[in-house]
N, C-alpha and C positions, 0 to 999 in steps of 0.2 A: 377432816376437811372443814374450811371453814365455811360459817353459811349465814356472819353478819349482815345487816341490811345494806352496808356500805357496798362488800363485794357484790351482790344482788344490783342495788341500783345501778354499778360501776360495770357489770356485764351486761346490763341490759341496753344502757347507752352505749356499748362499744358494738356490740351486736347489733343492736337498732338500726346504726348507723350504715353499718355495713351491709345491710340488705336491704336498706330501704328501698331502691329502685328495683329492689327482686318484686316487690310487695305490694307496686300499682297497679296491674292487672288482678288484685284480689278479688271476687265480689264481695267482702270485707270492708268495711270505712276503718281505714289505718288512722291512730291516734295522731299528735302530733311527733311521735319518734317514729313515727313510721311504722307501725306495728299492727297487725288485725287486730281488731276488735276482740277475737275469742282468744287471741294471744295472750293480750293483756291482761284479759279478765283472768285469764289461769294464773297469771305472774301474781299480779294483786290477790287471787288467794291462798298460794304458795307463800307470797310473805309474810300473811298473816297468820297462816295456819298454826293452831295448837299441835304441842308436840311432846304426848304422852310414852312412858318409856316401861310401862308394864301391863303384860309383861314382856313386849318388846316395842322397840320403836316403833311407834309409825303416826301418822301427821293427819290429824284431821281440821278439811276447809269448809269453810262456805262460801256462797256466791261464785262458784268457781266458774258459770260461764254466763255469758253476758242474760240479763235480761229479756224473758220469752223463748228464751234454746229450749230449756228442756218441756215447757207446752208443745214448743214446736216438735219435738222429739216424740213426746208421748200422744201425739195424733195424728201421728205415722201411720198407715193402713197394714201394719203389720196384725198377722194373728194372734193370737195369745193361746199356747198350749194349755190344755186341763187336766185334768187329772184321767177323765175317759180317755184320752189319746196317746200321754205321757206316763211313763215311766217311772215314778216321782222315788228312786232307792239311795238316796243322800249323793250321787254322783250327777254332774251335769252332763257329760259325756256318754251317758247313756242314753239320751235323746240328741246327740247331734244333729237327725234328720230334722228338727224343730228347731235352730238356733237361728239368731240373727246376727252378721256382722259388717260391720261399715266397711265393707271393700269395695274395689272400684266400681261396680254394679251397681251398687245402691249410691254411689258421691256421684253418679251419673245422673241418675231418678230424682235427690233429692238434693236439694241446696245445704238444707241445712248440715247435713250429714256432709258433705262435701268439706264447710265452713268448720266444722268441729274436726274431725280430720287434721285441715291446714293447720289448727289453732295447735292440735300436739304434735306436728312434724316442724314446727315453726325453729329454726336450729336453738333462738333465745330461749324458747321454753323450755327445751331440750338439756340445755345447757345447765339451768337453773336448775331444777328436778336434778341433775349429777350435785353442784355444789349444795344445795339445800338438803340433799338426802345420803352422797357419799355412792350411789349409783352408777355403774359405768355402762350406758350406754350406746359405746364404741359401734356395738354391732348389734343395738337396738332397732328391732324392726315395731311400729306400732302394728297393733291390733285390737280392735275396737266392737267388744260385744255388743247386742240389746238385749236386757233380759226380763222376761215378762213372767213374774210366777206368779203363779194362781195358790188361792189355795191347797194345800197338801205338800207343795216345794217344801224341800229343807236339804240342807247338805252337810254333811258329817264332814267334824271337826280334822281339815288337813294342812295340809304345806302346798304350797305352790309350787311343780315341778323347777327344775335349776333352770333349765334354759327363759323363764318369765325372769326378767331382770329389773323389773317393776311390776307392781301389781298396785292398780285403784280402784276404787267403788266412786261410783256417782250415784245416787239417790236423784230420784228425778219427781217426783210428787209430791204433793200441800195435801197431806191428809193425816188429820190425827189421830185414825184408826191404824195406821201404819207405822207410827211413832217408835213404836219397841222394835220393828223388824228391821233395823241395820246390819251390818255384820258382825255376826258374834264372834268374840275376842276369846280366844280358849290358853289355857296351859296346856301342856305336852301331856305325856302319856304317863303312868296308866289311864287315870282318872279323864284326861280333859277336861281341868275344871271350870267350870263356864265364870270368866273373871266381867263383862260386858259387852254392850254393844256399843258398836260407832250409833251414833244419832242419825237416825235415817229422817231425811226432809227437803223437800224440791232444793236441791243445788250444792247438798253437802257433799261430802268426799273425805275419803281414807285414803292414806296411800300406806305402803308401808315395801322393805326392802324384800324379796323371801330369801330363807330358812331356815334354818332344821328348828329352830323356834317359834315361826310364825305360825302359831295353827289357829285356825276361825272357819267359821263356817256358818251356817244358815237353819236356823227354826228354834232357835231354843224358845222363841216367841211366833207360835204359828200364825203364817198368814190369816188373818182373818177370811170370813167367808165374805162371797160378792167383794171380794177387794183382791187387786193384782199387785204386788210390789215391782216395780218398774226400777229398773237401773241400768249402767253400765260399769261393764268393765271392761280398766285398760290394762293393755300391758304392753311393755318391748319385751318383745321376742327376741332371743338371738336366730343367726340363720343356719340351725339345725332344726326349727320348728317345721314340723316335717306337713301340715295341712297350709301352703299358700294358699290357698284362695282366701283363706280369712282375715288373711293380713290387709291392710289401706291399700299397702301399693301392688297386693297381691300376686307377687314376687318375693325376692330378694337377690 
């Protein structure tokens, strides 16, 4: 697929165009193509993004959402699981009763989280992420983590089940005690050789397509102590994804 800057800018005016009048009721200040704010800032780091191929694709941004999101994001009145409470055995699903996800419950409570939401159902962004990554998300539902580890987290090197048809990291924090704790990038099996990490730092992002190659995961560099690593992750879901509530439109 191709994913010149040409075809990019050439969809994004054609698309702009066409929903711009969807797009005045935003509380979003729409650029001059008509576009939210968080929209664009995702397209603008989509076209910049570095796009390393070992050991498999996948695209890493920065600045990918506008200036003060992820402040605004990381002084959320959410809890932060520990280690006394949580489960910490390289699986995130082992503490589900502890997760956070931007479904409609919380885009109700919080603006921002509302605003970030629209910014990855926006169809332009949508759109782009298919051509720029070769992704089909036809029957892509968003789903939008928060994830708060403490100390002790770490996740053994996996794949992303089939039905995630996108998988990203956002790093949301300016600390350079956290600098090493991105996602780590692994080789297959036996070994899982730990090849690196994405760079984790307030606004960066991974994306990458899944699998039967993509494995990565979390600790080969432990959270430091007194320090949370904060992020999220997105993904489209297709709609076999069998926990709605944690989808945006929390449905399908």
């Amino acid at each position: 697929m191709s994913n010149s800057q040409d075809d990019i800018m050439s969809l994004i005016k054609n698309l702009s165009g066409a929903t711009q009048d969807n797009e005045q009721d935003s509380p979003q200040a729409p650029d001059p193509n008509g576009l939210p704010l968080v929209a664009q800032s995702i397209l603008s780091s989509l076209d910049l993004s570095g796009r390393p191929v070992d050991p498999y694709p996948h695209f890493l941004m920065k600045d990918v959402l506008p200036a003060g999101y992820c402040e605004a994001i990381t002084t959320l009145p959410f809890h932060v699981p520990t280690a006394d409470e949580a489960n910490f055995d390289g699986r995130r699903n082992t503490n589900d009763n502890l997760r956070t996800y931007f479904n409609p419950e919380k885009q109700a409570e919080y603006d921002v989280i509302k605003e970030v939401v629209e910014g990855f159902e926006h169809p332009v962004v949508r759109e782009t992420i298919e051509l720029i990554t070769g992704a089909d998300l036809s029957d892509g539902h968003l789903r939008i983590e928060y994830c708060q580890d403490a100390p002790g987290f770490w996740l053994e090197p996996h794949t992303d089940i089939s039905v995630k048809k996108m998988s990203m990291v956002l790093s949301l924090l300016d600390d350079p005690a956290l600098a090493k704790n991105g996602t780590d990038i692994h080789r297959g099996p036996p070994d899982h050789e730990y090849v690196g990490s994405a760079p984790y730092g307030m606004n960066n992002g991974m994306i990458f397509i899944p699998a039967d190659n993509t494995w990565h995961g979390v600790g080969h560099h432990p959270v430091p102590e007194g320090k949370v690593r904060k992020s999220l992750i997105i993904n489209y879901v297709t709609s076999d994804w069998r926990e709605k509530w944690e989808l945006a439109s929390g449905s399908v």
